[in-house]
KENU-12586 format. One record per residue: x, y, z of N, C-alpha, C in turn. Coordinates in steps of 0.2 Angstrom, whole numbers, plus 5000, padded with zeros to 4 digits. Layout:
XYZXYZXYZ ...
//
This chain:
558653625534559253625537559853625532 560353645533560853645529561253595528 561553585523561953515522562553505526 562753565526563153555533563153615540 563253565545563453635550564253615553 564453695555564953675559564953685565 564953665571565053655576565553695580 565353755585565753805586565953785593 566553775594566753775603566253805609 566353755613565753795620566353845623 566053915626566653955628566753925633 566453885637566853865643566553825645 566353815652566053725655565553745655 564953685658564253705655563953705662 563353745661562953745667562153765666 561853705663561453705661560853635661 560253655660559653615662559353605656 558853545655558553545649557953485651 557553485648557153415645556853405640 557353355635557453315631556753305627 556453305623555853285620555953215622 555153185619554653115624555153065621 555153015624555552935622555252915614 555852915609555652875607555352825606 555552785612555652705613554852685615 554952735620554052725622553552765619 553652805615553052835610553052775605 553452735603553252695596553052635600 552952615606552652565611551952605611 551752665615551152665616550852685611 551252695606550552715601550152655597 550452605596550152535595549852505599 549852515605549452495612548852505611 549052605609548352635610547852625605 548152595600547752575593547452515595 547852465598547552395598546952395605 546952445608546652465615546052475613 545252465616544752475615544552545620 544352585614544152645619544852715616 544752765619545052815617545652845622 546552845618546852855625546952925623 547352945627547853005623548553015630 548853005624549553035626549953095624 550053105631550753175632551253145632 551753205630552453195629552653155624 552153155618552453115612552953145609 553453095604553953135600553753145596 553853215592553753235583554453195581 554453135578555153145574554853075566 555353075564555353045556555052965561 555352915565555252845565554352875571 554252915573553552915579552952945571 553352975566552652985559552652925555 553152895554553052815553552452775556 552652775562552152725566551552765565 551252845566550752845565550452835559 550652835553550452865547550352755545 550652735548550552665547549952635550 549952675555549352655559548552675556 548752745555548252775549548052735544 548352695541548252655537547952605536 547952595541547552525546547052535549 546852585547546052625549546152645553 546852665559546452685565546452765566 546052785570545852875568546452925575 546752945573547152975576547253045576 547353075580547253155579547953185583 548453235582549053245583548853335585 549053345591549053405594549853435595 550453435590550953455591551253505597 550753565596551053595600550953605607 550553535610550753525617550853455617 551453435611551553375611550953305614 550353325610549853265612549653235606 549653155606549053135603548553095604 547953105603547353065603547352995599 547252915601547052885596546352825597 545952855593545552805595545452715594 545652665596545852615596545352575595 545552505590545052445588544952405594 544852395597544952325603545152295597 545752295596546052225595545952195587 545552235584545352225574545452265571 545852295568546052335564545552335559 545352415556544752405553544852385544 545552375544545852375538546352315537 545952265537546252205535546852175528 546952245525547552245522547852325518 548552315516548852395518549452375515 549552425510550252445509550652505515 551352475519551552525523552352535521 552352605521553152625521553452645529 553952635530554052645536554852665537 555052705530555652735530556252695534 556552695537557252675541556952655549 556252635551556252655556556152575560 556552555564556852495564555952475572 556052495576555352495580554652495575 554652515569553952525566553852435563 554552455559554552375555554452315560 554652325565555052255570554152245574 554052305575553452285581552752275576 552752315571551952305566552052225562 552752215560552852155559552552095563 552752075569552552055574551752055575 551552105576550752125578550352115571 550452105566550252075561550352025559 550751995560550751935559550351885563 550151915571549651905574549151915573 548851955571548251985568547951955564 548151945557548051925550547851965545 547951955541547551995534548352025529 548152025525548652035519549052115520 549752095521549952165522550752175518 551052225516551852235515552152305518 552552295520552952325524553552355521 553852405519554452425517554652475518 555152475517555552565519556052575514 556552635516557052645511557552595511 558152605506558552555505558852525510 559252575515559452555520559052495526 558552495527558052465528557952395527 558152405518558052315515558652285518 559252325521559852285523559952265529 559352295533559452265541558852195542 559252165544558752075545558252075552 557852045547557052045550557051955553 557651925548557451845548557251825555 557551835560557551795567556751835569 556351865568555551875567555251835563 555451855559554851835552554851745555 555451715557555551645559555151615566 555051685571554551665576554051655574 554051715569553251705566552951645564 553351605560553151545556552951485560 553451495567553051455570552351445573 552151495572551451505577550751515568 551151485563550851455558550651525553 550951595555550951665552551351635545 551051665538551251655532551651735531 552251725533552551785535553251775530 553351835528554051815520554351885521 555251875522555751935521556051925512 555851985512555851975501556651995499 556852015502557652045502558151985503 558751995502559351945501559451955509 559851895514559851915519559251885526 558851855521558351875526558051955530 558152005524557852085526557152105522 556852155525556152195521556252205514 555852195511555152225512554952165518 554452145519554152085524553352085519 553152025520552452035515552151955522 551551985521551251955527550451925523 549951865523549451855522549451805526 549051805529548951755536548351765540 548151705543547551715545547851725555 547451755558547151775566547751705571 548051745572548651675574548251645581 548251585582548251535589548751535592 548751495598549051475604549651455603 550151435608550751415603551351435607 552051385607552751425610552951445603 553351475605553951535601554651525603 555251525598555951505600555951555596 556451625599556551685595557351695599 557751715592558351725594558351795597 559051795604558951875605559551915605 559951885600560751915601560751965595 560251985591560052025585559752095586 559252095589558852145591558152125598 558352165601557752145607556952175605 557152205600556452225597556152175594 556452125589556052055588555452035595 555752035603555552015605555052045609 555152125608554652165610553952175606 554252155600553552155596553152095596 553652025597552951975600552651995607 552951995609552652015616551952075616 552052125613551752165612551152125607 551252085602550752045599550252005603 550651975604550451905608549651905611 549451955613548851975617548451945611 548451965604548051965602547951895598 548351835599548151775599547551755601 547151705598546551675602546851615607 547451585608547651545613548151565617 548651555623549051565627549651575622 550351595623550751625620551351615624 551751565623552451555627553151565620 553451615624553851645621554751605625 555151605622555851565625556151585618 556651635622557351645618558051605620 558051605612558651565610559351595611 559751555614560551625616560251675621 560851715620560851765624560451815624 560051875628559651915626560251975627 560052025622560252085622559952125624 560052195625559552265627559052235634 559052195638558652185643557952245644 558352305646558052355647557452365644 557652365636556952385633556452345632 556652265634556152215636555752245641 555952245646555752265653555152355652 555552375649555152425646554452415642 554452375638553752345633553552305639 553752285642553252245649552852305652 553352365657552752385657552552435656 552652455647552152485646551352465643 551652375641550952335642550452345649 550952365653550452345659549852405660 550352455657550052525658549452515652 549352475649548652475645548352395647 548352385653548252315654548252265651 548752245651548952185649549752165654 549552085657550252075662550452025657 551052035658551851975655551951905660 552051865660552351825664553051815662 553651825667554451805664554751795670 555251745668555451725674556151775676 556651775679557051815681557451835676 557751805672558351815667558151855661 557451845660557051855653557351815649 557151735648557351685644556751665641 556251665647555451645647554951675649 554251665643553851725645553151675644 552651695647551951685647551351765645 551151735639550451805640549951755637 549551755641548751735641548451775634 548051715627547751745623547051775625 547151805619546351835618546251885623 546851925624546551965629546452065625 546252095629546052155626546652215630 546852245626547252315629546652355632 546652385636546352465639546652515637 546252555632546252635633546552675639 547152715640547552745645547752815642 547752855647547952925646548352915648 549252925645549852895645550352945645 550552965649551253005649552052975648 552053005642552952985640553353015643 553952995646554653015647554953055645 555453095645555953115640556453065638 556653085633557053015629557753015633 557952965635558652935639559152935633 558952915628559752905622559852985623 559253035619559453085618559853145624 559753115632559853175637560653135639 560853075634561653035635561953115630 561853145625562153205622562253255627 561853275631561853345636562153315640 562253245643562853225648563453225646 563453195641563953195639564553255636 563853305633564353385632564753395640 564453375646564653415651565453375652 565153295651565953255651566553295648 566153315642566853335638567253395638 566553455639566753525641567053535648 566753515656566653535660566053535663 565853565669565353605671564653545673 564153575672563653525675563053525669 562753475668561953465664561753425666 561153435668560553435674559853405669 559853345667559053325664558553315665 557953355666557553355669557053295666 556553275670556053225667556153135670 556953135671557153075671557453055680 557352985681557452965687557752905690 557952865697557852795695557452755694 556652795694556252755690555952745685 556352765679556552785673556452695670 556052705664555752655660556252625656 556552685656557152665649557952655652 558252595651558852575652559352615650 559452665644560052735644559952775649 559752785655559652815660560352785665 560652705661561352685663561952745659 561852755657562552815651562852855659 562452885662562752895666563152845672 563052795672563652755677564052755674 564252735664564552745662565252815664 564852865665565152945664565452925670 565152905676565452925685565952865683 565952805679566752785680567152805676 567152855671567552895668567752945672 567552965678567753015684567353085684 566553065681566053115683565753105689 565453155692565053165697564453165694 563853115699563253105694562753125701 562153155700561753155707561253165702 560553105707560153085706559553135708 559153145707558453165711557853145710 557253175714556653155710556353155704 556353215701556453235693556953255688 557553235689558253255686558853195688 559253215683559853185686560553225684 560853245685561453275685562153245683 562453275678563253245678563753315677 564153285682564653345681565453305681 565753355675566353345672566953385672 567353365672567453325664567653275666 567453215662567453155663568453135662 568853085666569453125666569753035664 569552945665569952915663569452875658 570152825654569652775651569252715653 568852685651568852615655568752555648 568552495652568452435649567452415650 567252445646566452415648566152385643 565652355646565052305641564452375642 564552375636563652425634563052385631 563252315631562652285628561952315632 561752345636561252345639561052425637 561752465636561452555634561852545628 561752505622562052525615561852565612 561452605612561252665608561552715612 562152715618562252775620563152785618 563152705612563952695612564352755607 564052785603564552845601564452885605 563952905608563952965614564652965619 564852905619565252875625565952895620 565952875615566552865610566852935609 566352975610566653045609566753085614 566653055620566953095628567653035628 567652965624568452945625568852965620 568653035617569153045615569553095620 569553125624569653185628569953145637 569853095637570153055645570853055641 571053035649571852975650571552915650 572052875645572152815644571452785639 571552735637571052705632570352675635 569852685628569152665633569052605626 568952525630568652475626567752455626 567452475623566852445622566652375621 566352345624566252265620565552245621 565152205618564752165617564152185615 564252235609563852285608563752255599 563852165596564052185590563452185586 562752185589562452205587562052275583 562552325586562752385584562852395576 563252325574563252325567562852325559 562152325563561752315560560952335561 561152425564560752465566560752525560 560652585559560452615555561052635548 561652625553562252605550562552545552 563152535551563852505556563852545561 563752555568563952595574564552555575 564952505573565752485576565952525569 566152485565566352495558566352555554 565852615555565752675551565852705559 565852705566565952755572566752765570 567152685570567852685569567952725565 567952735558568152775553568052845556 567652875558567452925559567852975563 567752925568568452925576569052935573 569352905569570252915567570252975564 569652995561569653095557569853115561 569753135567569953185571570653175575 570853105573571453075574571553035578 571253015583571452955585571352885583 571652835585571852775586571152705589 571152705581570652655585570552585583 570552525589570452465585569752435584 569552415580568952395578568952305581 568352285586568252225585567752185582 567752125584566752095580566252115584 566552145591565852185597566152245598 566452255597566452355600567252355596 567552415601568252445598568352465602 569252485603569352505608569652585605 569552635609569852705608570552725612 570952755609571552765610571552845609 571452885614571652955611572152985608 572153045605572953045603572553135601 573353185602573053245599572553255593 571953275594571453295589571553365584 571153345578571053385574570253405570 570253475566569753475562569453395559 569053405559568653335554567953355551 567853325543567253335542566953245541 566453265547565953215548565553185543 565553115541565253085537564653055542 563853055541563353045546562952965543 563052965537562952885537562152875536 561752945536560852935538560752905546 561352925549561152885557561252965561 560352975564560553015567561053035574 561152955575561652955581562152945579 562452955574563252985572563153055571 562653075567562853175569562853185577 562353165580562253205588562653195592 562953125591563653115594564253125594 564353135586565053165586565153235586 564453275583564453345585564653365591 564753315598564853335605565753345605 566053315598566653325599567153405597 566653435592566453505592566453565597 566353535600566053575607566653595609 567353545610567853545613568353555607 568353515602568753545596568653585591 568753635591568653665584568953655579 568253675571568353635565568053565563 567753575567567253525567566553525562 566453475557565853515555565453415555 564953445552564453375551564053375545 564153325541563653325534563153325535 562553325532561953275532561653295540 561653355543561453355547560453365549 560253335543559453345543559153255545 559753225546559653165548559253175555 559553205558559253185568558653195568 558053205561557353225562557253165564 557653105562557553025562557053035572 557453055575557253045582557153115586 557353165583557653245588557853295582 557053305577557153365574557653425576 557353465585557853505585558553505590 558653455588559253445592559953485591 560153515585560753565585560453635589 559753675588559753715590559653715599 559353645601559453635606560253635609 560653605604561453615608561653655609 561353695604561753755605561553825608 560853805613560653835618560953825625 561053775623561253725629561953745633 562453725626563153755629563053815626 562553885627562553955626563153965622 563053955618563453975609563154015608 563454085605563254125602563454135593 562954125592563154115584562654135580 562854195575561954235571562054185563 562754135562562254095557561954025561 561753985554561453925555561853875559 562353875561563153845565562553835572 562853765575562753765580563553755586 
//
């Protein structure tokens, strides 16, 4: 890919269909499942991207035998009941915050000598509030970074029975990756978060994508408090993924901004993943959203501001920040301040971004508020986060002169996602431009 693209105006409003490659979210859930699972699963609709070769090549590590059929997006993994043949490992794990957070966890459980690291950015996001569950349940588990962040280095013996106090105002992933561990305790497993929980959703998602390899959660209503019974074994499951919800927030969102209608195939109300909210989002911006069996619909353009909490769809807050640049009146985001400590600053590094094109933005300790104001050409700074290219590229669509650096970042999660754009709003362009 090139260092940079520039991003060509849609010629007019959209009217167009798609389904998004497999979830993220739930490809780096079941591929661990399928490893800890006794017996052989295989899953369709897996993602080809930089954090889903992470987990697998980590897991390769670890002894387990996997075999990858890209071109009908399958893979086969044959699973340990529960014993990794490979009791200790050097793992790299690049930037990918699901790989560190859940194999942390799950080894920690496990036992046997292990280190974990990725690239720089990596050592800068905190692991502490895990690594500190861990210690409770007597795991000899260390953040070797300033910060309490990665590498993580692990030596520890087969964890027992036990409660856990894990913060959840950081990352919901801390708690999906106990969760997802816990089975593998030889005693009972009570989990009780400390503060507030963030990302709800994605909890509710690791429940049940456990379930779908058998294993049940006990929680009470709030998800404050959980129960999983040790010593228990996952099942082997033939597992079909989703299409990913963050990434089908970009084709709603094009429609918000241009006009016209995008239609995403694959997704529903009984959709595993909580970005399947981005569009209530849209309809209080004054789109039209219609639901069906297999699809969901948004049609635009999205036409006011609003006042919302995204704590619950924070991965869809620059998607959102760049259809507020095109309403009437100001759109305030809040309680997302966990966003500051995600692949970039998503408050701090979106801000800067957002005033290139010119408008008026206030930055707070959980979100920002956007102020539109006549826009301009901007060259985009993407920060290695592939959700600042793919989101602000939607600003392109509608402005021209728009271009994006660093656009090889989005392998992170949606290798082809430019070309995909620019199938999408039917761009005609014979260079690399999308």
């Amino acid at each position: 890919m090139p260092d940079i693209i520039n991003i060509q105006p849609a010629a007019g409003p959209i009217q167009s269909t798609i389904r998004p490659p497999g979830s993220k979210s739930i490809t780096n859930r079941a591929l661990p499942l399928a490893a800890m699972a006794a017996g052989r699963s295989v899953l369709t609709g897996v993602l080809n991207s930089d954090d889903t070769q992470y987990m697998i090549e980590s897991l390769r590590r670890l002894g387990i035998q996997i075999e990858t059929d890209w071109d009908r997006d399958r893979v086969t993994v044959d699973g340990c009941g529960g014993q990794f043949p490979n009791s200790s490992a050097e793992l790299f794990i690049g930037n990918s915050g699901t790989t560190i957070r859940f194999l942390t966890a799950i080894l920690g459980f496990h036992g046997g000598t292990f280190r974990l690291e990725g690239i720089d950015r990596m050592h800068e996001r905190p692991i502490g509030a895990l690594v500190d569950a861990l210690v409770q349940i007597e795991a000899n588990v260390k953040a070797e970074s300033a910060g309490d962040c990665p590498p993580v280095s692990i030596e520890s013996d087969r964890a027992g029975g036990g409660t856990i106090k894990v913060k959840g105002n950081v990352s919901s992933q801390y708690l999906s990756g106990l969760l997802m561990a816990a089975p593998l305790a030889s005693g009972g497993i009570t989990i009780e978060i400390d503060g507030p929980l963030i990302s709800k959703p994605y909890v509710t998602m690791t429940i049940e994508v456990m379930k779908s390899f058998g294993v049940q959660v006990q929680s009470n209503e709030s998800l404050s408090h959980f129960q999983i019974a040790g010593d228990q074994a996952y099942a082997a499951n033939d597992y079909e993924i989703e299409p990913d919800a963050s990434a089908a927030s970009y084709f709603w969102g094009a429609a918000a901004i241009c006009g016209g209608t995008a239609t995403v195939q694959g997704l529903g109300r009984d959709s595993l993943q909580g970005d399947v909210g981005f569009v209530d989002c849209m309809q209080q911006m004054g789109c039209e959203v219609t639901w069906a069996a297999d699809g969901i619909t948004v049609a635009g353009p999205a036409k006011v501001g609003i006042d919302i909490d995204m704590s619950n769809v924070s991965d869809t807050v620059q998607t959102l920040a760049s259809v507020a640049l095109f309403v009437d009146g100001s759109t305030t985001v809040r309680n997302v301040a966990h966003n500051r400590v995600k692949e970039t600053d998503r408050i701090g590094n979106l801000a800067i971004e957002l005033r290139k094109f010119g408008a008026k933005v206030d930055e707070h300790p959980d979100g920002l508020t956007i102020h539109p104001r006549p826009l301009g050409p901007a060259t985009i700074e993407t920060y290695d986060d592939h959700r600042m290219a793919m989101s602000l590229a939607l600003v392109g669509l509608k402005q021209s002169g728009v271009e994006i650096l660093d656009p090889g970042c989005v392998a992170k999660t949606y290798p082809n996602y430019f070309a995909d754009l620019q199938k999408f709003v039917s761009v005609s362009d014979e260079s690399s431009n999308a």
